[in-house]
MINU-903624 format. One record per residue (C-alpha): x, y, z; residue in three letters. Coordinates in steps of 0.2 Angstrom, whole numbers, plus 2048, in hexadecimal, padded with zeros to 3 digits. Example, Ala and Ser with C-alpha at 12.3 -4.5 7.8 and 13.67 -1.06 7.14 Angstrom:
BEGIN
83E7EA827ALA8447FB824SER
This chain:
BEGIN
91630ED2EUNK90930DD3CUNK910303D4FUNK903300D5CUNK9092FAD6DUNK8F92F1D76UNK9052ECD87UNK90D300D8EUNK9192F6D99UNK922307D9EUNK91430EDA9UNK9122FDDB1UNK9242FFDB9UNK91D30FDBEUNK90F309DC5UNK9192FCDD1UNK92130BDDBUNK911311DE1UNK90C30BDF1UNK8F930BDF0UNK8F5314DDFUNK8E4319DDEUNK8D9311DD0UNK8DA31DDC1UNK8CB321DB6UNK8CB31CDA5UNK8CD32CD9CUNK8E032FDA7UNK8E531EDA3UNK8E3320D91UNK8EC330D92UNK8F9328D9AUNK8FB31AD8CUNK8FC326D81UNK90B330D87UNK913320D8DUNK910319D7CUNK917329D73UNK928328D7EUNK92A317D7CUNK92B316D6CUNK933324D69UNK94231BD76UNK94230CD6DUNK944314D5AUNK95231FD63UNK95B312D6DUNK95B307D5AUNK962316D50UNK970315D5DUNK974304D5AUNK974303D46UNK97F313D4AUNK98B309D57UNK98C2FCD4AUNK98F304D3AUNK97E2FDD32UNK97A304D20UNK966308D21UNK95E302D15UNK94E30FD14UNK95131ED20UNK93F320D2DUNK93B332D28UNK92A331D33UNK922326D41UNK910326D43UNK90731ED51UNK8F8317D53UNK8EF31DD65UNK8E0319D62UNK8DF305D61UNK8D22F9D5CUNK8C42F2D64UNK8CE2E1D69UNK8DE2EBD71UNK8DE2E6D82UNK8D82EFD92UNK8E62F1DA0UNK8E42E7DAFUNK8E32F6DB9UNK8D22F9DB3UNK8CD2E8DBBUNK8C72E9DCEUNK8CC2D8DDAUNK8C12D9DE5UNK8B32D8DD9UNK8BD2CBDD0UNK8C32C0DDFUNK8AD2C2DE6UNK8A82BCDD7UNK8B22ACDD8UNK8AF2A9DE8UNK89B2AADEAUNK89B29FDD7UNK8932AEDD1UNK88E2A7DBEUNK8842B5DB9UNK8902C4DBFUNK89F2B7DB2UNK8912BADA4UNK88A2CADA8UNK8982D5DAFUNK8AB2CDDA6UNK8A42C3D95UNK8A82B2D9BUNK8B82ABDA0UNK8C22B1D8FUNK8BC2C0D91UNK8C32C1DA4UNK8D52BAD9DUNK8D22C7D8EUNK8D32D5D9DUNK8DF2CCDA8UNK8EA2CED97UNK8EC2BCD97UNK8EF2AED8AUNK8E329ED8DUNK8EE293D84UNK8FF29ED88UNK8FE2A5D99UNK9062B6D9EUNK9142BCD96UNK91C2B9DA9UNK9292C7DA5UNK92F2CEDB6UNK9272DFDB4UNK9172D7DAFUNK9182CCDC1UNK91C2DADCCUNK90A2E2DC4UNK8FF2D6DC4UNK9072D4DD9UNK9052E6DDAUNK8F52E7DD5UNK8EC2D4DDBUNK8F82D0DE9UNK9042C2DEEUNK8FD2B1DEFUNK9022B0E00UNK8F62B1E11UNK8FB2BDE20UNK8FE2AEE2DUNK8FA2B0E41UNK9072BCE4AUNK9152AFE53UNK9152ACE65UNK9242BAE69UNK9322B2E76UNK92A2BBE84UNK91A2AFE80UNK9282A1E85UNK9312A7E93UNK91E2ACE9CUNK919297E97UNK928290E9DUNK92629AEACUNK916292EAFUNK91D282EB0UNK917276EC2UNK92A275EC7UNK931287EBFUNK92328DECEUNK928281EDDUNK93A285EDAUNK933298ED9UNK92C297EE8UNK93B28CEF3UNK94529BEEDUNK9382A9EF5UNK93B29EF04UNK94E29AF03UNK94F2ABEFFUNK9462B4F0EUNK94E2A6F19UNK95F2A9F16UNK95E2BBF17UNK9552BBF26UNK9632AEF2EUNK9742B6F28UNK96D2C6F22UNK96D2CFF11UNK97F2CCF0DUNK9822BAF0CUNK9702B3F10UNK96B2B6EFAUNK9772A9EF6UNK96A299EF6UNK9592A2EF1UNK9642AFEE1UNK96D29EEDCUNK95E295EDAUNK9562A5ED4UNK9632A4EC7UNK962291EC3UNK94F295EC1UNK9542A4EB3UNK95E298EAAUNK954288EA7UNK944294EA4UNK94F29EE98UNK95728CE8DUNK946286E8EUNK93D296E85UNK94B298E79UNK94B285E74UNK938286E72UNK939298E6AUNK944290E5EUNK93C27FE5BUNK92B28CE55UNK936292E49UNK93B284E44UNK92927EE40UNK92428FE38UNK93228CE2CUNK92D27AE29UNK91C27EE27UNK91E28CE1AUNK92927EE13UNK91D272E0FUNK912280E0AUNK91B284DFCUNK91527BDEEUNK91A27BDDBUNK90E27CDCEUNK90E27ADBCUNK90A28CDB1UNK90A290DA1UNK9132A0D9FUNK9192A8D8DUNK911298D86UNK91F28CD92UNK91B27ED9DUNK922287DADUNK924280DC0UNK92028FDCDUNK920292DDEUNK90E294DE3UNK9132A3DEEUNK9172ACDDBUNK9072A6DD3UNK9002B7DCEUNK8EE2B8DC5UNK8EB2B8DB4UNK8F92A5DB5UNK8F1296DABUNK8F7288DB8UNK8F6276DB3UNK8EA26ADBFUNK8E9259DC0UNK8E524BDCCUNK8EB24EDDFUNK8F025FDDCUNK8E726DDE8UNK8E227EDDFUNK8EE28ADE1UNK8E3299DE1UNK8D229EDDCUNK8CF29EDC8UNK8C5297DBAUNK8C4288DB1UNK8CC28AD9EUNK8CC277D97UNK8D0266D9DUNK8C6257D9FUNK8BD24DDABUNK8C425ADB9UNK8BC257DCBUNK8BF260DDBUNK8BD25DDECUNK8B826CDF5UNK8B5266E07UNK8C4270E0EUNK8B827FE08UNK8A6279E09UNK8A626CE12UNK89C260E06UNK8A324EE02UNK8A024DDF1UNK8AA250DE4UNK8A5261DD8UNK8A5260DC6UNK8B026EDBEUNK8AB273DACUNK8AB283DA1UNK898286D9FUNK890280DB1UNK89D280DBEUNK8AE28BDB6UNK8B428FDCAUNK8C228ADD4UNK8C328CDE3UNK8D828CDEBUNK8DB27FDF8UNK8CD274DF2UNK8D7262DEAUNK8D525ADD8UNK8CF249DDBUNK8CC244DC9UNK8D124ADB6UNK8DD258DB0UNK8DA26BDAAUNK8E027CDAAUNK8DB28BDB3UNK8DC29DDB2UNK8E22A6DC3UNK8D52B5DC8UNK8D92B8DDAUNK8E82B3DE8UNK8ED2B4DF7UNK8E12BEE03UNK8D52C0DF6UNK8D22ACDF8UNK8C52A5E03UNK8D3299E09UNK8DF2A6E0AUNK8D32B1E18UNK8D029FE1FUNK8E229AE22UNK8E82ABE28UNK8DB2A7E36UNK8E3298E3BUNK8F3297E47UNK8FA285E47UNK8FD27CE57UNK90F27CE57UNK90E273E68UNK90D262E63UNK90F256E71UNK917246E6AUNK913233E70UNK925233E76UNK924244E81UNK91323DE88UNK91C22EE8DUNK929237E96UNK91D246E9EUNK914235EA8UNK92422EEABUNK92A241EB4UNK918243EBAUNK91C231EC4UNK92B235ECAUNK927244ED0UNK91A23CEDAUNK927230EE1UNK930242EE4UNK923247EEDUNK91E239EF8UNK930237EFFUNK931249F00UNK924248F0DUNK928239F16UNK939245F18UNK930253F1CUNK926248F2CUNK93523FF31UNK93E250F33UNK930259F3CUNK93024CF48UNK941249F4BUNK94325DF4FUNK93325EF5AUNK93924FF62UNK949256F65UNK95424CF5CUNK95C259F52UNK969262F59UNK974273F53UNK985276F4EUNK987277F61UNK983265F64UNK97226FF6FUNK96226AF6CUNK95A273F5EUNK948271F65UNK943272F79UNK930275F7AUNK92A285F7FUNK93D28CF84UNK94128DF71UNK93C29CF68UNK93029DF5BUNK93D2A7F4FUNK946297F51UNK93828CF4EUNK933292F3EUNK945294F37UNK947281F3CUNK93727EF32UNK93A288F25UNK94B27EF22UNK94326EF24UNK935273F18UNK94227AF09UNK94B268F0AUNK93D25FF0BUNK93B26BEF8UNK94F265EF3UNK948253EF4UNK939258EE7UNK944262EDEUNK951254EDFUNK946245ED8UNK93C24FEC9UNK94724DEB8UNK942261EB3UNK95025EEA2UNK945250E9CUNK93925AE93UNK948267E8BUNK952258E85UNK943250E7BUNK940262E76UNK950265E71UNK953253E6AUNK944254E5EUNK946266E57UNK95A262E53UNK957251E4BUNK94725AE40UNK956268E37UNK962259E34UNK95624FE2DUNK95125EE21UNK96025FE1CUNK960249E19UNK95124FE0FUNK94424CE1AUNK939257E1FUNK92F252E2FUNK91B25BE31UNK917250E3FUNK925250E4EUNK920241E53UNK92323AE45UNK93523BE4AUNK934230E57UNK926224E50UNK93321EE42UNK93E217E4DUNK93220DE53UNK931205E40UNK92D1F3E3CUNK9281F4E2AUNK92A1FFE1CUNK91D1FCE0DUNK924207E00UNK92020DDECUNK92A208DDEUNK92A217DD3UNK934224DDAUNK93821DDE8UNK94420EDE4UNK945214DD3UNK94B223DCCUNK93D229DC6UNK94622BDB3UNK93A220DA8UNK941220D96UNK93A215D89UNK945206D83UNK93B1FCD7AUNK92D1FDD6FUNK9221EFD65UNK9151F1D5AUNK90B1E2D59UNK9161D2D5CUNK9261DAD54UNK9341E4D5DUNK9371F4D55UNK9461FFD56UNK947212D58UNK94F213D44UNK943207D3EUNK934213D41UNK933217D2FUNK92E204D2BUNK91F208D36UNK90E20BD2AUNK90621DD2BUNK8F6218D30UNK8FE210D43UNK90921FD43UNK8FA22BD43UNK8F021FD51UNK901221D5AUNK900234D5AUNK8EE234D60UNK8F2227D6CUNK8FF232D72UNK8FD244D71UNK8EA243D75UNK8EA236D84UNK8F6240D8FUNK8F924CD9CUNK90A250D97UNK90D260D8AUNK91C263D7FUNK922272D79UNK92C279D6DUNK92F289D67UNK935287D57UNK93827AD4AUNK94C27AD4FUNK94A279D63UNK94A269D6DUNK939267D73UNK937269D87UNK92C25BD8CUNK92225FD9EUNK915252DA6UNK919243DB2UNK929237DAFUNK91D22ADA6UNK917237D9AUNK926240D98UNK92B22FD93UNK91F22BD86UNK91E23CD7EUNK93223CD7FUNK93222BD75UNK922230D68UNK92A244D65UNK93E240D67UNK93F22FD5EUNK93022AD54UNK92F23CD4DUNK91C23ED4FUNK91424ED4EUNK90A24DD5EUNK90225DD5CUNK8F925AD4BUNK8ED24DD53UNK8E825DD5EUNK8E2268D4FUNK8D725AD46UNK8D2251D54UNK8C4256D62UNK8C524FD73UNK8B2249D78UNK8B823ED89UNK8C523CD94UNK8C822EDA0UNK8D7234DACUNK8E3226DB1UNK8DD21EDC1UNK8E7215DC9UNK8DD206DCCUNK8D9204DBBUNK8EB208DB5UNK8E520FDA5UNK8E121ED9FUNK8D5222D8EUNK8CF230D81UNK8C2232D76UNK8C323DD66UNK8BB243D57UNK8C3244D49UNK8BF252D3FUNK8C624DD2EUNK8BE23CD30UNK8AD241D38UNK8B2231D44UNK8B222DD56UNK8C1223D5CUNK8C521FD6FUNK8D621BD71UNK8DD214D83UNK8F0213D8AUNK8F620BD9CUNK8FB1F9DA1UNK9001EFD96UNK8F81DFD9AUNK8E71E9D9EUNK8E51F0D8FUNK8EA1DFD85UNK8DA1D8D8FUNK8D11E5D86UNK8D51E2D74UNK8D21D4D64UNK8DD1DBD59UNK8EE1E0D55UNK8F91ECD49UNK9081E5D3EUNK9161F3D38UNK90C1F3D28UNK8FD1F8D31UNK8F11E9D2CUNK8E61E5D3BUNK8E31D3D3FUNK8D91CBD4AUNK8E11C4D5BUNK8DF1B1D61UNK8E31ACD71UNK8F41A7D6BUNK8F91B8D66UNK8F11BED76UNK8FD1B1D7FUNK90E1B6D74UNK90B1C8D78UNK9081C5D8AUNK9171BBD8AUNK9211CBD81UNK9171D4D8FUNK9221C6D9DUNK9301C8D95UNK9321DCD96UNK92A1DDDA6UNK93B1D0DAEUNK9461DDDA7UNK9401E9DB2UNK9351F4DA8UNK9231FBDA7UNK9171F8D99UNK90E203D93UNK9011FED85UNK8F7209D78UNK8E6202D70UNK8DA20AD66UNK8C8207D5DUNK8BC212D50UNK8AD213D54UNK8A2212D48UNK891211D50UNK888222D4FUNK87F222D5FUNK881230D69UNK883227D79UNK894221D75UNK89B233D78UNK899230D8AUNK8A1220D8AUNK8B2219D85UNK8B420AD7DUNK8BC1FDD86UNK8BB1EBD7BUNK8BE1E7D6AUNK8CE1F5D69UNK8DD1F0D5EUNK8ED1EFD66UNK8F91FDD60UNK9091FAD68UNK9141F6D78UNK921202D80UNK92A1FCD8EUNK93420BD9BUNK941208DA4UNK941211DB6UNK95520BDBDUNK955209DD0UNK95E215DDBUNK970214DDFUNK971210DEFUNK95E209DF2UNK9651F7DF4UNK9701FBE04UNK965205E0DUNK9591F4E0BUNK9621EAE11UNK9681F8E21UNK9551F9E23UNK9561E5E23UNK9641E3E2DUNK9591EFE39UNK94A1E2E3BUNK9411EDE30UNK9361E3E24UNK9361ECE10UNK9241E8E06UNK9251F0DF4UNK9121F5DF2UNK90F1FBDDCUNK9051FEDCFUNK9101F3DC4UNK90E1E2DBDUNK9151D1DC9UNK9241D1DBDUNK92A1E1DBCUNK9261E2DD1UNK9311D2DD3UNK93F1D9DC8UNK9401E8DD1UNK93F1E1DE0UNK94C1D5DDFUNK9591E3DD8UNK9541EDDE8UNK9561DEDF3UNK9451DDDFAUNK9451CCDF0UNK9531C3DFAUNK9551B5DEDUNK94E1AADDDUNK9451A1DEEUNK9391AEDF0UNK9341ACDDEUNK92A19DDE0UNK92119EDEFUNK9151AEDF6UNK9201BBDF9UNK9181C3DEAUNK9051C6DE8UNK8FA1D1DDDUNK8ED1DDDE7UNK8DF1D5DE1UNK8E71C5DE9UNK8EA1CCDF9UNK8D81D5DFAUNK8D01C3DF7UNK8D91B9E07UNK8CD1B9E16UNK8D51C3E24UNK8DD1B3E2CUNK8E61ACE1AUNK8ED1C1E1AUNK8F01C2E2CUNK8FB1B1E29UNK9041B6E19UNK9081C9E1DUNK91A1C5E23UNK91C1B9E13UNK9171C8E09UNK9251D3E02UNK91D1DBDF0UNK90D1E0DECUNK90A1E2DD9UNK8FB1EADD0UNK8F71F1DE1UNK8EA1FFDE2UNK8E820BDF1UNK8DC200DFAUNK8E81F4DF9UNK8F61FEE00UNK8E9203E0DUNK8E31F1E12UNK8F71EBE14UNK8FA1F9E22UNK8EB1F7E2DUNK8EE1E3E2CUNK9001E7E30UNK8FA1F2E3EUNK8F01E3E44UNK8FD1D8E45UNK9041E7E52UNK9141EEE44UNK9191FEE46UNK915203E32UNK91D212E27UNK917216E15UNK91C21CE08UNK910225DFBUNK90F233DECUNK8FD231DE6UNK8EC23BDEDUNK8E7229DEEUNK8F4225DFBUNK8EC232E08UNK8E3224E10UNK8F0218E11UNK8FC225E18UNK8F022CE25UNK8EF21AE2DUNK902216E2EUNK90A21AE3BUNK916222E32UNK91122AE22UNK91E22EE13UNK91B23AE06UNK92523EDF9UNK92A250DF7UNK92E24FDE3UNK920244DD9UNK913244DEAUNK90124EDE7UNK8FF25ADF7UNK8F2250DFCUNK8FE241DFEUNK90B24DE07UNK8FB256E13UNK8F8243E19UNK90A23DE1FUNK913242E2BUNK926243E24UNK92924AE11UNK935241E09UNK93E251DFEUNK946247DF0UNK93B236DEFUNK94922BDF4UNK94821CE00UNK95B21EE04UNK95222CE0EUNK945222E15UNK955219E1DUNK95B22AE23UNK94B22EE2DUNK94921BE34UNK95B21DE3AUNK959230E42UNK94A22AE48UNK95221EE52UNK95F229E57UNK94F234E5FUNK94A227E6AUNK95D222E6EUNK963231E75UNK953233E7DUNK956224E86UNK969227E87UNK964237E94UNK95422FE9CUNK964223EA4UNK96F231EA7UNK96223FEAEUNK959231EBBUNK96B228EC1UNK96E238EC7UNK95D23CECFUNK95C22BED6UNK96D22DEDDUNK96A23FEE6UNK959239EEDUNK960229EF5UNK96C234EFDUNK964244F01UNK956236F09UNK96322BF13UNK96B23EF1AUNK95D245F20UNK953236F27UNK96322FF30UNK96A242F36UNK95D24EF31UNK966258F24UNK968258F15UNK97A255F0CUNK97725EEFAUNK96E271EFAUNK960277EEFUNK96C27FEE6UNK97926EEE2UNK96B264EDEUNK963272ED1UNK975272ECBUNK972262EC8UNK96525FEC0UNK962272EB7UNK972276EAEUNK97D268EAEUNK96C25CEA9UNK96A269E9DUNK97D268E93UNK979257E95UNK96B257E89UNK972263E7FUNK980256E7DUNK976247E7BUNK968250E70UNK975256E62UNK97B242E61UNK97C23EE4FUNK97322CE48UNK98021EE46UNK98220EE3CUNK981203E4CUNK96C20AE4FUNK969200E3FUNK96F1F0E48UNK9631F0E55UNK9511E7E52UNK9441F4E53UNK93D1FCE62UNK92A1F7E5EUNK9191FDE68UNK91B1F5E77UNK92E1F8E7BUNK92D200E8CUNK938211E8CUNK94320CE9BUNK94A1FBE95UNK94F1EDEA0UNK9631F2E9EUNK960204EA1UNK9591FDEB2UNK9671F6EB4UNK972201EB0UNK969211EB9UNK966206EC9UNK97A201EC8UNK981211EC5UNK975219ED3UNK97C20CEE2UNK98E211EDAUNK98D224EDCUNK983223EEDUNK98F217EF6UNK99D222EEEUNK993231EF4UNK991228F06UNK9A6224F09UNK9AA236F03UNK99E23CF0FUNK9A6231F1EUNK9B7234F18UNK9B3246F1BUNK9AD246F2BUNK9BB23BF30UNK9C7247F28UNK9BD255F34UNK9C224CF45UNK9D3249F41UNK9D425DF3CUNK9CA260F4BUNK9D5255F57UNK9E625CF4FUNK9E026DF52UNK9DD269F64UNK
């Protein structure tokens, strides 16, 4: 009996409590093997004699010697140990072709060393992980140290008022010292000392925070999910636990993981300008171009690749751990109220020295007097001690009046505002990477949003299914002819990103891919009982056509071994691919020749399915017969016999049609923008309630995108508001409906999932990825990720968006009412009597810590039904509206006539006390 163990997991384990082990020699890490080898299997023959023993097992032959092969073969695979990184991650890197060749044996070879499957992955165990981390490294960057709280406190002290008010309490301070002495002359300058301490303390801790917050965000939406294949299963991962030698599935719109090597796949091309710079698209393949390069984006075809280096290792891991992001994003709205301080402040300041002169001359003139009821100032006979303390006093409330008319909490409450509603709205399942997207949504006036995913539930499951003009049913399938069968499974199982597996003959196959595919392979493996996997071992894929989405339609051609035949077969919308063919299968599998009156009854089948609210999808086929060689780079696309029409039903989302019609009820205007046909659109739409009523079936409230690219600008700038659905839409499309909208001066958010969205997302105002189904290049162009791709919480973000803007405006009229009120007055005193009725320290009061609970208050406000009844705010909707005028300047007169009869009534209440006494 001879074992042989080719993977010594045992001095692997070992290996992972070493800190930096250094590289072992050949010769001591086969020793090693061997002795591991020897213990381990002498522990695993023990550890089974003890369970036939525990269980009373009769042995059916007794082992009387073991005998070990050490030696191995000439295919036994080489640790990974032996395999240096550096060397490995370089290689990658420069596109070295020859060092592939010359130094590792190609790129099986590479995997061969990497102890890696090509077709099964890594065995994914957890001991094998922690190894191949150990010994390659996390796929993870070391990010740019954090700005640390001191970093905060020092900005925040550098802040125009923070040093005024500074600098009033130097003065204050040495003032009242000098004037009552040590004892009690701290009490203006400490307090305001104190007040200054506070606000500069709140406002680092709420900025200290908010950084946080956005370093949790951003690693957040850093976190991508990735399909590998791991013990031969489809698998999603975290990319942060993507470790080399992983076979990780690419298609269109993904961005590469990691560095690696191209294994198969078809028609795969990668846009590497994040890296090089260079526009054009690069053409991956195994012989001239097997490199991939992480952070680079697929723009076109599918594939697999073979992880060789992570993390630091990368070229966009030593990039990004170079780059800090700005975390100080200043939004529109924080713009718009830094001018708005920046002109009261002015206003501040001019009355603050038209106090300060009117002061200085009333006292050199001698029309102040003391506490004594003497004249403060008389020439030459008053001291110069005197002098400058008068001065000095006049100066530091000249101060109280800037300090008085500058709204300091207007900042902190936008600040604190923002950074609350951001964590609700993660928990709403939004996650904001854009602040000002916060505040722009409230702003709203149209929504174009996707279908798929977004109003639907994403669940496509296949309902019906007819094979030339006749319906069949699932248990009918048997009546269908071997030979459509056979096209079926090729149609299928060749023309499709989507894999299935199953382990064995008895287990429920575990289908992976996109809803759509998962779909079809479902309804072809599941229901048909077609083997979709035979078609792969007699058939050879020659060209791929990856789905595109203007085409709709995706297509394969293949050589069939058997056969010695080419055969293109093609699968995508149904009415596109019926352009495309002149004939047509019956059940029995006879092909006829289609007449414009079979092409009309199956479009009218096509009508039919497509009212009910599902998606046709179409297979068609043709042989080519033709030996020219110049057909294998080309597909056929006329003269292909129809194979059959599925139809998927996608149900809408519970709860999609009230938060249209809250959006509605909001003024804000819902245009369904898809790929679909006009009659699955316009059932759709009218389930959702973007369709009112049977009215808007007739007239233009639903167009095709061909349609709509064809007006001239003024017939689309006159029917956009007519507009409400868009079918057969492609990105351009999408793209051309926002800028028009932008035209017309809406304020536009868009929804999107696709790579081909990017542009359309970029120039809304407000763009909507989806955090499920979207490509990371969709989610890296918006400005809000919508976590589980539902349009209830697009509602959500339109409705904290405008709670944003609400309470911003809510303490805009509580913060100036009071400033206005204490200017007026603090004016009035001192021009009228020369001093000043409320001190430094009332007014910082004022508008420093009770300002500051204030915005706390009004920050923490949560969204309410009633915001959804107010017509959107638009772009030229000033901040301080009309009835906040109104209200601000109303409430203002009230407190200073209030302010005015408690004065009198005071003094009045001192002369009476003062004449009593007497």
């Amino acid at each position: 009996m001879s074992l042989r163990f080719r993977k010594p997991r045992d001095i692997y384990s070992s290996m992972l409590h070493q800190e930096d082990p250094p590289p072992p020699s050949k010769c001591y890490v086969r020793r090693w093997r061997i002795a591991v080898t020897a213990i381990s299997v002498t522990k695993f023959l023990l550890g089974l004699t003890k369970k036939v023993v525990q269980k009373n097992v009769e042995l059916l032959r007794p082992l009387s010697f073991v005998t070990i092969d050490i030696e191995g073969s000439e295919d036994e695979r080489v640790p990974i140990l032996d395999i240096d990184p550096q060397s490995l991650a370089k290689m990658v890197k420069e596109k070295s072709l020859q060092s592939l060749s010359d130094q590792y044996g190609g790129v099986k070879q590479v995997a061969r060393l990497l102890q890696s499957d090509l077709k099964n992955g890594i065995p994914g165990d957890d001991i094998d992980l922690l190894l191949r981390t150990k010994v390659f490294g996390a796929n993870k960057y070391q990010k740019q140290p954090a700005k640390s709280f001191l970093r905060f406190v020092l900005e925040a002290f550098k802040d125009t008022i923070i040093i005024i008010l500074v600098v009033c309490a130097v003065l204050s301070l040495a003032l009242g010292i000098k004037l009552h002495g040590l004892k009690e002359g701290w009490y203006d300058g400490g307090s305001i000392i104190v007040a200054v301490f506070l606000v500069v303390v709140v406002s680092a801790v709420s900025n200290y925070r908010q950084s946080k917050q956005f370093e949790e965000l951003s690693h957040e939406s850093s976190d991508m999910h990735v399909q590998v294949v791991r013990d031969g299963r489809h698998q999603p991962v975290s990319i942060f636990k993507l470790v080399v030698g992983d076979i990780v599935s690419l298609k269109i719109g993904d961005q590469i993981p990691a560095d690696g090597f191209f294994v198969e796949g078809h028609s795969l091309k990668v846009d590497e300008s994040s890296m090089t710079g260079e526009s054009e698209h690069v053409e991956v393949d195994k012989r001239k171009n097997p490199f991939l390069l992480s952070g680079t984006k697929v723009t076109d075809g599918y594939g697999y690749m073979l992880v060789a280096s992570v993390g630091m290792n990368t070229a966009w891991g030593e990039m990004m751990s170079s780059i800090r992001r700005d975390l100080n994003e200043e939004t529109p709205l924080q713009a718009r109220l830094s001018k708005l301080t920046s002109y009261i402040g002015k206003i501040g300041l001019s009355v603050a020295v038209l106090v300060l002169s009117v002061l200085l001359i009333r006292y050199f003139t001698g029309h102040t007097k003391d506490e004594n009821g003497k004249t403060e100032y008389n020439g030459s006979k008053t001291r110069f001690d005197d002098v400058m303390n008068s001065v000095v006093g006049i100066i530091a409330a000249a101060v109280t009046i800037v300090v008085v008319a500058i709204p300091e909490g207007l900042p902190l409450a936008v600040t604190l505002t923002l950074a609350y509603s951001m964590k609700r709205m993660m928990r709403d399942h939004a996650m904001v990477r854009k602040l000002s997207a916060c505040e722009t949504m409230g702003s709203a006036t149209i929504i174009c949003t996707d279908k798929t995913g977004t109003l639907t539930l994403n669940e496509m499951k296949v309902t019906e299914f007819w094979l030339g003009k006749e319906p069949i049913d699932n248990s009918l399938s048997s009546e269908i002819a071997v030979t459509v069968l056979q096209f079926l499974s090729e149609g299928v199982g060749l023309n499709t990103t989507g894999t299935v597996y199953k382990p064995n003959s008895t287990s429920v196959p575990e289908i992976y891919g996109s809803p759509t595919e998962k779909a079809i392979l479902s309804w072809a493996v599941i229901d048909l009982g077609l083997n979709i996997d035979e078609p792969k071992q007699s058939c050879e894929i020659i060209q791929v056509e990856a789905f595109n989405s203007e085409k709709k339609r995706s297509g394969v051609l293949i050589w069939r071994t058997n056969e010695r035949v080419l055969a293109t077969h093609w699968k995508g919308a149904a009415e596109m691919i019926l352009a495309m063919c002149s004939y047509y299968y019956d059940k029995k599998g006879i092909s006829k020749a289609m007449n414009d009156d079979e092409r009309a009854h199956i479009g009218t089948i096509i009508e039919s399915m497509a009212a009910k609210s599902l998606r046709c999808i179409a297979f068609a086929h043709a042989n080519v017969t033709d030996g020219n060689e110049q057909i294998q780079t080309k597909l056929e696309e006329t003269g292909l016999t129809w194979l059959g029409l599925v139809g998927l039903k996608d149900p809408c989302r519970p709860g999609v049609k009230e938060a249209v019609e809250s959006c509605k009820k909001a003024g804000v205007s819902i245009k369904m923008i898809t790929g679909d046909n006009m009659h699955t659109a316009r059932a759709i739409a009218l389930e959702c309630g973007i369709l009112d009523s049977d009215d808007n079936l007739h007239n233009e409230a639903v167009v095709e995108g061909v349609q709509f690219r064809n007006y001239s600008l003024e017939e689309r700038m006159q029917k956009l508001e007519i507009i409400q659905v868009m079918a057969r839409s492609s990105p351009f499309d999408k793209l051309l409906m926002v800028q028009s909208l932008k035209k017309k001066g809406h304020v536009v958010a868009v929804t999107g999932d696709g790579t081909n969205d990017a542009p359309a997302l970029k120039e809304a105002d407000i763009g909507l990825s989806m955090g499920i189904q979207g490509t990371e290049v969709a989610k890296e162009s918006s400005d809000i990720v919508i976590l589980d791709d539902n349009f209830t919480s697009v509602a959500t973000v339109l409705r904290w968006g405008r709670c944003v803007y609400n309470n911003i405006q809510k303490f805009i009229q509580f913060q100036l009412t009071v400033n206005v009120a204490a200017l007026v007055i603090n004016f009035i005193a001192a021009v009228s009597s020369g001093e000043v009725p409320l001190t430094t320290v009332q007014l910082l009061w004022v508008n420093l810590i009770m300002d500051t609970l204030g915005a706390l208050a009004l920050a923490t406000e949560q969204p309410t039904n009633d915001l959804m009844d107010k017509p959107p705010v638009g772009r030229t909707e000033p901040l301080i509206t009309k009835v906040m005028w109104r209200n601000l300047i109303a409430q203002a007169l009230y407190q200073v006539s209030n302010g005015k009869q408690q004065h009198c009534n005071q003094q009045i209440g001192g002369k009476y006390a003062q004449s009593f006494l007497t």
